[in-house]
C-alpha positions in Angstrom: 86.5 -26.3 141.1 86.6 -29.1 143.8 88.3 -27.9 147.0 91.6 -28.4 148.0 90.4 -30.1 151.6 88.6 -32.5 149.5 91.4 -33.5 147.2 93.4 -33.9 151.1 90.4 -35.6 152.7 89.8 -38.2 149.5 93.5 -38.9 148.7 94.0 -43.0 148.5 90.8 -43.5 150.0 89.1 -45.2 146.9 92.0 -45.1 144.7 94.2 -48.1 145.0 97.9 -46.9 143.7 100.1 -48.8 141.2 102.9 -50.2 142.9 101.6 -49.5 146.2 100.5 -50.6 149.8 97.1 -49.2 150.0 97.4 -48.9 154.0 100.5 -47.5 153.3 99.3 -44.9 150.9 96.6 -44.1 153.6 99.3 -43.6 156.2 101.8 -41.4 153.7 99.1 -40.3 151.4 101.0 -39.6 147.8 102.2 -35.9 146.7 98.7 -34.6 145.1 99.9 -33.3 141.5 97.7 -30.4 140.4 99.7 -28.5 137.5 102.6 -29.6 134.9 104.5 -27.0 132.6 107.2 -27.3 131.3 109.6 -29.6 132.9 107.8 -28.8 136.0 105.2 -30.1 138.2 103.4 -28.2 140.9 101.7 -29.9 143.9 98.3 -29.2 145.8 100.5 -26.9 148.0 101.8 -24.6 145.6 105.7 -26.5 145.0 107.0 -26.6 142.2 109.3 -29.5 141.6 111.3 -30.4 138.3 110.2 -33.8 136.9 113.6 -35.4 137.2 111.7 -39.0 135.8 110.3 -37.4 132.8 106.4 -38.9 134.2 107.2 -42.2 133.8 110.2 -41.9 131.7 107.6 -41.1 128.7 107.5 -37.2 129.5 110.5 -36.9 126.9 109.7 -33.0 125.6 107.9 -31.7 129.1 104.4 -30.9 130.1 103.5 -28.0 127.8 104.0 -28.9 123.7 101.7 -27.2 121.9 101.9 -28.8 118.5 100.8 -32.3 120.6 98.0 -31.0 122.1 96.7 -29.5 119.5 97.2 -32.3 117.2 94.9 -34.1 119.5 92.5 -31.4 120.1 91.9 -31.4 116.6 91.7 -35.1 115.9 89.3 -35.1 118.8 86.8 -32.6 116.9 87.5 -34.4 113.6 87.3 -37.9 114.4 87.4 -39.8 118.5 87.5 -42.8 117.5 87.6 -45.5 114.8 88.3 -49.1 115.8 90.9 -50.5 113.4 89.2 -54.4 113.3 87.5 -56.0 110.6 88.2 -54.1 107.5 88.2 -51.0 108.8 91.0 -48.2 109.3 92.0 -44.7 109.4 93.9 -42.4 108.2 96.2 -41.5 111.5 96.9 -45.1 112.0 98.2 -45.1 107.8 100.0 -42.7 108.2 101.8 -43.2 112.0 102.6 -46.8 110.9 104.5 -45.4 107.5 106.4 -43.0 110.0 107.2 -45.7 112.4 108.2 -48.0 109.3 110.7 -45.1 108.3 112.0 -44.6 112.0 112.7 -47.9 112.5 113.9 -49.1 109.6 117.8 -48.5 110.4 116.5 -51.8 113.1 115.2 -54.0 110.3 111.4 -53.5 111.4 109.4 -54.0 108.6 105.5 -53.8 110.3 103.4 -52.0 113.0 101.3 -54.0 115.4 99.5 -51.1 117.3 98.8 -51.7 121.3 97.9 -49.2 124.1 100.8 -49.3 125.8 104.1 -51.0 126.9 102.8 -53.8 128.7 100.1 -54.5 125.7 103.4 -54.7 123.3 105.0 -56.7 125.2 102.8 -59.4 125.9 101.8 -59.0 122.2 105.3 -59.7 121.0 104.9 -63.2 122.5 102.0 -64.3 121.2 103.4 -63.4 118.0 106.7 -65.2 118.9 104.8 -68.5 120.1 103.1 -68.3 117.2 105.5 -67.6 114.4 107.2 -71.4 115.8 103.6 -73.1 115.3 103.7 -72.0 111.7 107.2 -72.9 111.6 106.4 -76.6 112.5 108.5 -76.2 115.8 106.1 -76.2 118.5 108.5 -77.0 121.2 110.0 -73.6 121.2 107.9 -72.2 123.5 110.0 -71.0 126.3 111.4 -67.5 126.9 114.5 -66.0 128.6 115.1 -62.7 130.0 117.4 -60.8 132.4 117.2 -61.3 136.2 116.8 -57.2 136.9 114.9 -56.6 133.6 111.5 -54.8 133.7 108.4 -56.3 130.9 105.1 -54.6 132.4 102.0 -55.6 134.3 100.4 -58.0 132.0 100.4 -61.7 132.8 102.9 -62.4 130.4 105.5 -59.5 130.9 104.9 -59.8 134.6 106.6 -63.3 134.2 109.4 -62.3 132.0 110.2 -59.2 135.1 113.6 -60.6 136.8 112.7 -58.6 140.0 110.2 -61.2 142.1 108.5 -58.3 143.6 106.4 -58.3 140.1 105.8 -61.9 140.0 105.4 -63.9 143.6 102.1 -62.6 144.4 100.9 -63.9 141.0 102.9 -66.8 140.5 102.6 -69.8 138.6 103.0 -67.1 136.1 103.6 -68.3 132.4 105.3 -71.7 132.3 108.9 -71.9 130.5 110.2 -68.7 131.6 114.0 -68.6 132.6 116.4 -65.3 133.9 119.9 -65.4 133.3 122.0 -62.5 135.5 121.8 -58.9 134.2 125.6 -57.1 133.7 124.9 -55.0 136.7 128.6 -54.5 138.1 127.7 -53.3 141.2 125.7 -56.2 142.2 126.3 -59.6 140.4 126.2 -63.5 141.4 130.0 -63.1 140.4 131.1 -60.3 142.1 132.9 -59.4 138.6 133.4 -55.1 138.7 135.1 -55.5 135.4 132.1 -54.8 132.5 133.6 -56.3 130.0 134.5 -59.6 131.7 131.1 -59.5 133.4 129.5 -59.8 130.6 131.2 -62.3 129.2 130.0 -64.5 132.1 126.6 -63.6 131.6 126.8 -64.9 127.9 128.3 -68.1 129.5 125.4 -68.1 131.9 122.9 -67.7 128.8 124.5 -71.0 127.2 124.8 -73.1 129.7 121.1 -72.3 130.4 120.0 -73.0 126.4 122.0 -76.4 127.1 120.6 -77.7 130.1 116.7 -76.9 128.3 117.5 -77.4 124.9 118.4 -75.0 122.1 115.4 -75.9 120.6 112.7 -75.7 123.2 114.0 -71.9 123.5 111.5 -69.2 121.5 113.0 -66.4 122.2 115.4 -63.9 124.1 113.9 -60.3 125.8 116.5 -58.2 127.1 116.1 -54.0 127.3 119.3 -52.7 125.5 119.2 -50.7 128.8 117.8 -51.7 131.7 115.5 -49.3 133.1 113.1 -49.3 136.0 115.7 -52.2 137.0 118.4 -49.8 137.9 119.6 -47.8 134.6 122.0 -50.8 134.2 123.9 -49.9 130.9 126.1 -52.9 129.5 129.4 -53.6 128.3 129.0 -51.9 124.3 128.9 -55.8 123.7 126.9 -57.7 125.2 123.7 -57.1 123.2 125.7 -57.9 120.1 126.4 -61.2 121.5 123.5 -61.9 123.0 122.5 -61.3 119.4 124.8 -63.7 118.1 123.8 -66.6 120.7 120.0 -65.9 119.4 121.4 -66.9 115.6 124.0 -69.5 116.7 120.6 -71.3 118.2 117.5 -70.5 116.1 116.4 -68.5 118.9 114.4 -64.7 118.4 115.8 -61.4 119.6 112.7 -59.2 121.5 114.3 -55.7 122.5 111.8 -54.1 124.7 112.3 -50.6 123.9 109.9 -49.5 125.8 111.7 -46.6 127.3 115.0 -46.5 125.3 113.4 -45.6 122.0 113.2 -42.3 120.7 116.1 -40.7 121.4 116.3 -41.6 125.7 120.1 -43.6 125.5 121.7 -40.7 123.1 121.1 -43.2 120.0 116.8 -43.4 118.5 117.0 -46.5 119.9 118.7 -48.8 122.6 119.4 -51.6 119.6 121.0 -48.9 117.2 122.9 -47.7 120.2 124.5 -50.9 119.8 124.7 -51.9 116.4 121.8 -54.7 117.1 118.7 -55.8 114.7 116.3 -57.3 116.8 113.5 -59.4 115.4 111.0 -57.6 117.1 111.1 -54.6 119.1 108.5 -53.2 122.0 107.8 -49.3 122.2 105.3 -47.3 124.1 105.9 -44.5 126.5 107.9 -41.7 124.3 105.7 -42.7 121.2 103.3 -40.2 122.3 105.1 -38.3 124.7 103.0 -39.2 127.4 99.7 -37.2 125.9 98.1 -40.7 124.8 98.4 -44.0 126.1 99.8 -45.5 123.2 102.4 -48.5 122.1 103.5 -50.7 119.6 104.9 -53.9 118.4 107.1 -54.2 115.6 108.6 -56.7 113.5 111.1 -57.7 111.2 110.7 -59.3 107.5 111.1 -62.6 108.2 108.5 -63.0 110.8 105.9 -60.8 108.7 106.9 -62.5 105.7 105.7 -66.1 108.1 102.5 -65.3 110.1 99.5 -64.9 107.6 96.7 -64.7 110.6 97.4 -63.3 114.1 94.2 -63.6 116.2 94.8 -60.9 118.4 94.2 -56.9 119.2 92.4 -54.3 121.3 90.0 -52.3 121.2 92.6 -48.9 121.4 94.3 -50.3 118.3 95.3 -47.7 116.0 93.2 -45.4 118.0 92.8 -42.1 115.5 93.9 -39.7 118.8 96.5 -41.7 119.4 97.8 -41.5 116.3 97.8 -38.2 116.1 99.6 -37.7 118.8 102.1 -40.0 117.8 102.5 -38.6 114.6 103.2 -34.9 116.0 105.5 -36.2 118.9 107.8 -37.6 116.2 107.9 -34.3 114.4 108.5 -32.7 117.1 111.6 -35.0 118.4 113.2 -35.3 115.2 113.5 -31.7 115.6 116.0 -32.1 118.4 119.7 -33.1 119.1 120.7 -36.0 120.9 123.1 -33.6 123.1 122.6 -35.2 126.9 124.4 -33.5 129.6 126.3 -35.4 131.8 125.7 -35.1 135.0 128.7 -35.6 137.1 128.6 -37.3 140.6 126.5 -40.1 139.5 126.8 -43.9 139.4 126.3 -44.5 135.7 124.2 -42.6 132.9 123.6 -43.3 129.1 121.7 -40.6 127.0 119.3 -38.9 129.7 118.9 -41.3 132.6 120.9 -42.2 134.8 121.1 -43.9 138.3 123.0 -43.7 141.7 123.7 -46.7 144.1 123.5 -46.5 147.3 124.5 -49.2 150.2 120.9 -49.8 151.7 117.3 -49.0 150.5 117.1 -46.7 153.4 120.3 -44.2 152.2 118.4 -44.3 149.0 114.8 -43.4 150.2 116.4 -40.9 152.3 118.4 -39.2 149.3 115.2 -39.5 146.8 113.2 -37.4 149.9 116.0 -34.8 150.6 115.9 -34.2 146.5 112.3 -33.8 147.0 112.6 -31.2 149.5 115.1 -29.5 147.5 112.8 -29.4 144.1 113.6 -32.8 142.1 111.3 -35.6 141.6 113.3 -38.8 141.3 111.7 -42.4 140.8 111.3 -44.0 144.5 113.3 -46.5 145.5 111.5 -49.5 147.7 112.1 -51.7 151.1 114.3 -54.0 148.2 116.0 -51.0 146.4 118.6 -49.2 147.2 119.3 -47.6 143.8 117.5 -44.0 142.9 117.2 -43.5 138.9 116.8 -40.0 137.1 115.2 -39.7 133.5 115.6 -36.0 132.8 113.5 -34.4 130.4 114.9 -34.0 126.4 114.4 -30.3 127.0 115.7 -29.8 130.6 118.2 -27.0 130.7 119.4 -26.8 134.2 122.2 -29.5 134.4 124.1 -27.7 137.0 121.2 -27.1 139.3 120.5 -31.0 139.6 123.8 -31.9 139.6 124.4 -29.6 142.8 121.6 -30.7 143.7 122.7 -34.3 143.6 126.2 -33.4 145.5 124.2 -31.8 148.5 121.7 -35.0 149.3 124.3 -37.6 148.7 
């Protein structure tokens, strides 16, 4: 067992961090995680601190299901590894992408394009998006528009598509044709509009005006999370994805939901589009798929564009990986096993389903609440010098509501 002085001695040293400063992580080395149970985490130290972000909002049924890890434990003994290229399958990816078929069918998905993680699917759905309009003769529809506070991953693709600039200007030129229109976020908006309903309303005005001055038809498709995560837990007026959804077929123009962390159960509905009565034409997931267990994520899509593409030159080398699979496969069982009962937690900005965000005035009254909830036992995701909003993505099978929400009352 290495010693704990090495773990102190080492920490950031050779690592560099996502999302991170590596001087800065040398100077306030990260918490040194040694133990998870439960809904629990346990540092180097000895504390114990609920996981009030669920990992990173994947850790939907805690740190210690059984039937996952010995689904994976056995698929490791039976089989480690199959690649899925060339003629060549197995059985866990047959049988996860009949399961995901099922789950998502209520969404109009029709097909499985397996990935290795959220920012794989995303940048996946957009090849597939550029070239479903190839096929379709309409090769000026190339360009993409997303919301200004939306999240899409790492990759070069999704990293253009994030609204927040702090994912893209250190990269940028990043893919050419990408647009943001404002995100429904009443508490900070362009149009200083508190009222949801009216606020989104000029956010749909905001998405035409933008599809005139390009051209309806140079416009591939629209990304938008049903819920805006990592951006803030922004939750919408109930109908602004249904007309964002009727813009997209008033212009020819695709509907990507990035589900990446609303599916499965996380906004009280099995998915963020269902929560809204929306069928996307292709939908992103990753993160809850596996619980967190497997790096694993998919792409799906809908009839029409399955029924058009007849070769798509792409995939990894994780596709359809056997463990994965597995994984998936008994992390589905083991959700469909619950109720979609979320507490609320009272004394919060907003919350949908399990997470849940609250505002603050300055990134420094938010930094300093997320470090007093520390102290007092609750992991929440970290704000930054350009945040001032701390988020919460509480475990499916947390059980102390009142706890956190005291919690909550005595570090605002």
């Amino acid at each position: 067992m290495i010693h704990e002085n090495f773990l102190r001695e080492n920490n950031a040293r050779h690592f560099w961090h996502p999302m991170a400063h590596p001087s800065e992580m040398l100077e306030n080395p990260p918490m040194i995680i040694t133990k998870a149970e439960n809904t629990e985490v346990q540092n180097v130290d000895g504390h114990t601190m609920l996981d009030a972000v669920g990992g990173l909002w994947n850790v939907n049924l805690g740190y210690s299901c059984e039937p996952i890890k010995k689904a994976i434990n056995d698929q490791l003994n039976t089989m480690p590894y199959c690649n899925t290229f060339r003629g060549i399958t197995n059985d866990k990816a047959i049988e996860l992408s009949y399961k995901l078929k099922e789950w998502f069918y209520a969404d109009g998905m029709e097909k499985v394009f397996f990935t290795q993680g959220g920012s794989d699917s995303i940048d996946t759905a957009m090849r597939l998006v550029r070239q479903f309009w190839k096929v379709k003769g309409m090769n000026d529809r190339v360009k993409f528009i997303a919301l200004s506070k939306g999240y899409h991953g790492t990759h070069y693709g999704g990293a253009s598509l994030c609204g927040d600039p702090r994912f893209r200007r250190n990269y940028e030129p990043g893919v050419p044709g990408i647009f943001h229109i404002p995100a429904p976020y009443t508490y900070r908006n362009p149009f200083n509009e508190e009222n949801p309903e009216i606020l989104s309303e000029k956010c749909i005005q905001s998405l035409e005006a933008l599809i005139s001055s390009q051209g309806s038809d140079t416009i591939a498709a629209f990304v938008m999370e049903p819920i805006v995560g990592s951006g803030g837990v922004i939750v919408p007026h109930e109908s602004f994805m249904r007309k964002i959804r009727q813009i997209c077929d008033k212009y020819g123009i695709l509907l990507i939901a990035d589900e990446v962390i609303c599916a499965f159960g996380r906004t009280g509905e099995w998915t963020g589009s269902r929560l809204w009565g929306v069928k996307p034409d292709i939908m992103t997931i990753a993160k809850a798929l596996t619980g967190g267990y497997f790096p694993m994520g998919a792409c799906l899509i809908n009839e029409r564009i399955a029924k058009t593409l007849k070769m798509f030159n792409h995939g990894f080398t994780f596709s359809g990986h056997p463990v994965g699979c597995a994984a998936g496969l008994e992390t589905i069982k083991e959700v469909e096993k619950l109720e979609l009962n979320h507490v609320q937690i009272n004394g919060v900005t907003r919350q949908q389903g399990c997470m849940g965000a609250i505002d603050f005035d300055t990134p420094k009254q938010s930094l300093t609440f997320i470090k007093k909830m520390r102290e007092k036992g609750y992991i929440l995701e970290d704000g930054s010098e350009n945040v001032s909003t701390a988020v919460f993505c509480l475990p499916f099978i947390f059980k102390e509501h009142d706890k956190f929400e005291e919690a909550i009352k005595e570090c605002i």
